[in-house]
N, C-alpha and C positions, 0 to 999 in steps of 0.2 A: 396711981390711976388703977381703978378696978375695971379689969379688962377679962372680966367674964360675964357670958352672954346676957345681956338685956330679955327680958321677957315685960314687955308693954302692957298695962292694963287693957283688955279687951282689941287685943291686937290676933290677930292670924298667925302673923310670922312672930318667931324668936329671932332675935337680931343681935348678931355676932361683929366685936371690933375684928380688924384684921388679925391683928395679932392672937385674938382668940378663935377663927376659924383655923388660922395655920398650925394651931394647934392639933386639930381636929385630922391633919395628915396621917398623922401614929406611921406605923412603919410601912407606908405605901411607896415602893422604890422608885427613882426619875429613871424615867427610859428615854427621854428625851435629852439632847445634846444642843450644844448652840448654834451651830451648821442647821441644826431642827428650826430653832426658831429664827434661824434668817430665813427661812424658805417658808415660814408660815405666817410671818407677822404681812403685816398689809403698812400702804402707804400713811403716814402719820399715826400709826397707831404700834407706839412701841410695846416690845413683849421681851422681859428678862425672865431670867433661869430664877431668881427670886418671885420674881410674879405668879408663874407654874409651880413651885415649892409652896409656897402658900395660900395661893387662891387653888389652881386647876388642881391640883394631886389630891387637895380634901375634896374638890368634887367628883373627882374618878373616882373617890373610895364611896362616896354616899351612892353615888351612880350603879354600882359594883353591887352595891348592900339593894337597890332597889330591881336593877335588872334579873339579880339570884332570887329575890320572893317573888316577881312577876314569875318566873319560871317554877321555884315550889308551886307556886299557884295554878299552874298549866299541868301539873302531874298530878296534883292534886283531882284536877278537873276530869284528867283522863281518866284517872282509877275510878270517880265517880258514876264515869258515862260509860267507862269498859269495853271503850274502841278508841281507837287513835285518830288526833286529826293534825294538823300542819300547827304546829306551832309561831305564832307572828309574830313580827319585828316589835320589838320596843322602840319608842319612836320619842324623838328628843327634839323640843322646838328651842331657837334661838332667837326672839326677839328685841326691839330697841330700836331709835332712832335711826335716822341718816348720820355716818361719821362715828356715831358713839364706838363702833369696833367690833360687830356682831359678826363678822366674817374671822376675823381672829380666834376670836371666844370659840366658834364653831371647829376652825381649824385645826387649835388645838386639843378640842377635847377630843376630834375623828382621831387625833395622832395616838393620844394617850388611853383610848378607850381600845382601838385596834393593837395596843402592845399588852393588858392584860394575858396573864398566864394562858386561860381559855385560847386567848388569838383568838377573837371574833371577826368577823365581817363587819365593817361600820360601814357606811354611805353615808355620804354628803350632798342634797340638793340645796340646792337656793330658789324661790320663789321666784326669782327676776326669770326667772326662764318663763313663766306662768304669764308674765304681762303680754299684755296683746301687741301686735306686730306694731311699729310706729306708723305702717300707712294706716291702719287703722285707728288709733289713738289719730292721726290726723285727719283722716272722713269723720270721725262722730266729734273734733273737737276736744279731746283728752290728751293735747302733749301736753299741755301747761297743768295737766293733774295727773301727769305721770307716777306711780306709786301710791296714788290712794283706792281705795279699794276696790274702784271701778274701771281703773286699768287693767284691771287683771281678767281672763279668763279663768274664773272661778269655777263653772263647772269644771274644765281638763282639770284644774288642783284641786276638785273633790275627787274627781275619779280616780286619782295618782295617790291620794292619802287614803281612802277607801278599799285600792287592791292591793295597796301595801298590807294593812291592817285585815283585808281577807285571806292572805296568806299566800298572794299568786306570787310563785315563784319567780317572773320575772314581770318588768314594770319599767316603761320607758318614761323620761320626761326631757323636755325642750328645752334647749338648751341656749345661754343667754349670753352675748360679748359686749364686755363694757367699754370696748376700742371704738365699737359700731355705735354706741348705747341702742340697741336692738338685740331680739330674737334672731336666731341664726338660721337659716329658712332650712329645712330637710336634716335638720341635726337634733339625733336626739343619744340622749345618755342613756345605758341600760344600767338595772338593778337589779340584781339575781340571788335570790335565797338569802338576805342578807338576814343579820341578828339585830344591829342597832342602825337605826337611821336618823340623821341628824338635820331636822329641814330650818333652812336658817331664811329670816326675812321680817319684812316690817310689821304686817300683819299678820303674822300665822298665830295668835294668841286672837285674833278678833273673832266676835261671834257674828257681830251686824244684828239686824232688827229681824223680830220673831214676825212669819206672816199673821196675818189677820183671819185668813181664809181654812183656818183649819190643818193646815196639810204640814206633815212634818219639811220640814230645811234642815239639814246639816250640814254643818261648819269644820271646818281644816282643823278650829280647836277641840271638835268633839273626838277627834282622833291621836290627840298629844297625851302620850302615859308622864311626862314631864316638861314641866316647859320651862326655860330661862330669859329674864329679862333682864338688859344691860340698861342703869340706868346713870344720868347727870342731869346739872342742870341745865338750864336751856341758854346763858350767856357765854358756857362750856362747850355744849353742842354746837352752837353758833362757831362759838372762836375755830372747831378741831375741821368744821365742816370747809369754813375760809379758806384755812391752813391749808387742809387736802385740795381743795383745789388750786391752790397756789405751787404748790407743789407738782402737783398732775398737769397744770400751763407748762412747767418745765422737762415736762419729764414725756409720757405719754399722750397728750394732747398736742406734741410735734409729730405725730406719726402723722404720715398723710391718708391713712383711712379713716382717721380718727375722728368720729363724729362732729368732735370738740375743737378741729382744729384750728378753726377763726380766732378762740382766744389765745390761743398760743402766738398771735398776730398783736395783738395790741397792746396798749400800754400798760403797765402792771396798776397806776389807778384805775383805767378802765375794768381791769379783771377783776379786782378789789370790789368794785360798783358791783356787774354783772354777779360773782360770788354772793354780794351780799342780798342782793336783789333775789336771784333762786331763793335763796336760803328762807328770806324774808316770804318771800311768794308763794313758796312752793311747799316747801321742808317743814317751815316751823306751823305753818296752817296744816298739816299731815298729822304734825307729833300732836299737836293740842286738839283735832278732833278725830284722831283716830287710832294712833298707835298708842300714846299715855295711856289713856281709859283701858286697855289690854291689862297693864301692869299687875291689876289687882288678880288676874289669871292665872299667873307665874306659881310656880313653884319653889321658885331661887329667884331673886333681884339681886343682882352685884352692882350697886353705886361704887361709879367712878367720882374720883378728884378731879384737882385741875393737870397733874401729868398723865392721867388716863389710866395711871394705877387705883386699884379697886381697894379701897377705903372701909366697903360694909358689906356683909351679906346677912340678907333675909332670910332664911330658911321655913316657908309653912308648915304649920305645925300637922301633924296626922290626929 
């Protein structure tokens, strides 16, 4: 088998087998341990010491090689201009479906990007904190499109990736519990002077539709110096989405604050139905008009299999 890199006729990206990107590690050292990744993997979505050895370590070194020229670039800038000004965050987006594992992906590259030698600052947001409050989503009519792009207050998430990227030392944002499934009313997360920031969610690769009217719009994606998209396919997504909440019935969905806790009451066909029904209703209408169509934004696509190990990466070409 010739397992070096594919370059597609009239393709964007060069397309790497696994075995050929883990090549592409070279001597980037594991600083992570497996204590690490029990406290980072998420529900159904498993994460080995192999996994990080061949997928995440070659991307902390590409990440490493891109964050070091963004910053040649800023010194370059300033000998130019022949005054100093605040140097900003590089900012790293994490896209993909419901279930696919984007929270994972996110978490451990915040682990592996904050252990480089330098020791930088990373931050971690997530998008969900951005969705508007659920009494609101139920005055206008939007719990059943919870997570499409009209749930969200999109102006606070342009102001938030906006003064990150102008350099303001510090930058709150809202903060979101999946126990509630809600916004956490008076709770907000700070971010101060950070180096890399990592904003992980369903749409943060989206642009949406250019006005008519003349007047510039900008988008959460006109602010991403890198973006990643986690991809499968969709009777994959389907199965890992079930799964997770089959699981979360047993597990956190007994909490009694638990938004969710009704299903943890019924019969496990019932839950099965109700799972597939979201899924069907909610999720797979989301991925097919509006977070897929993002893909082609990415910078890195990691296609997942069917155990949720990452089988391919894309890498666009410069």
């Amino acid at each position: 088998m010739d397992d070096r890199p594919k370059v597609p006729a009239l393709s964007p990206y060069t397309t790497f087998s696994r075995k050929a990107w883990a090549e592409l590690r070279a001597d980037t050292p594991m600083t992570l341990d497996d204590a690490d990744l029990v406290r980072l993997g998420s529900v159904n979505d498993p994460i080995d010491m192999s996994e990080v050895e061949q997928i995440y370590l070659p991307i902390a070194r590409l990440l490493a090689f891109y964050v070091a020229a963004r910053q040649q670039l800023f010194r370059a800038t300033q000998r130019f201009l022949g005054h100093r000004e605040t140097r900003v965050p590089f900012v790293i987006a994490v896209a993909g479906s419901v279930a696919v594992g984007k929270s994972t992906t996110a978490r451990v590259l915040r682990a592996l990007l904050a252990r480089w030698p330098a020791m930088p600052k990373v931050d971690l947001v997530t998008t969900d904190g951005f969705l508007l409050p659920n009494a609101v989503l139920e005055r206008e009519g939007l719990m059943g499109r919870k997570g499409f792009p009209e749930s969200y207050d999109v102006q606070a998430l342009l102001r938030f990736v906006s003064d990150i990227k102008a350099g303001n030392p510090r930058v709150t944002a809202p903060v979101y519990s999946h126990l509630v499934y809600d916004v956490v009313p008076n709770e907000m997360m700070t971010i101060e002077k950070p180096d890399i920031v990592i904003i992980e969610g369903l749409n943060v690769l989206q642009t949406g539709e250019r006005p008519t009217n003349g007047k510039v719009a900008p988008f959460v994606s006109d602010f991403i110096d890198f973006g990643i998209y986690l991809d499968a396919d969709e009777p994959q997504l389907h199965r890992w989405y079930v799964e997770r909440f089959m699981r979360l019935r047993e597990t956190s969905f007994r909490d009694p604050q638990s938004y969710f806790r009704k299903y943890a009451a019924v019969s496990e066909e019932d839950a099965y139905k109700t799972a597939r029904k979201l899924w069907d209703e909610i999720n797979l209408p989301n991925l097919r008009e509006n977070i897929r169509p993002t893909r082609p934004r990415a910078d890195l696509i990691l296609r997942k299999g069917r155990s949720h190990r990452i089988e391919e990466v894309r890498l666009r070409k410069i």
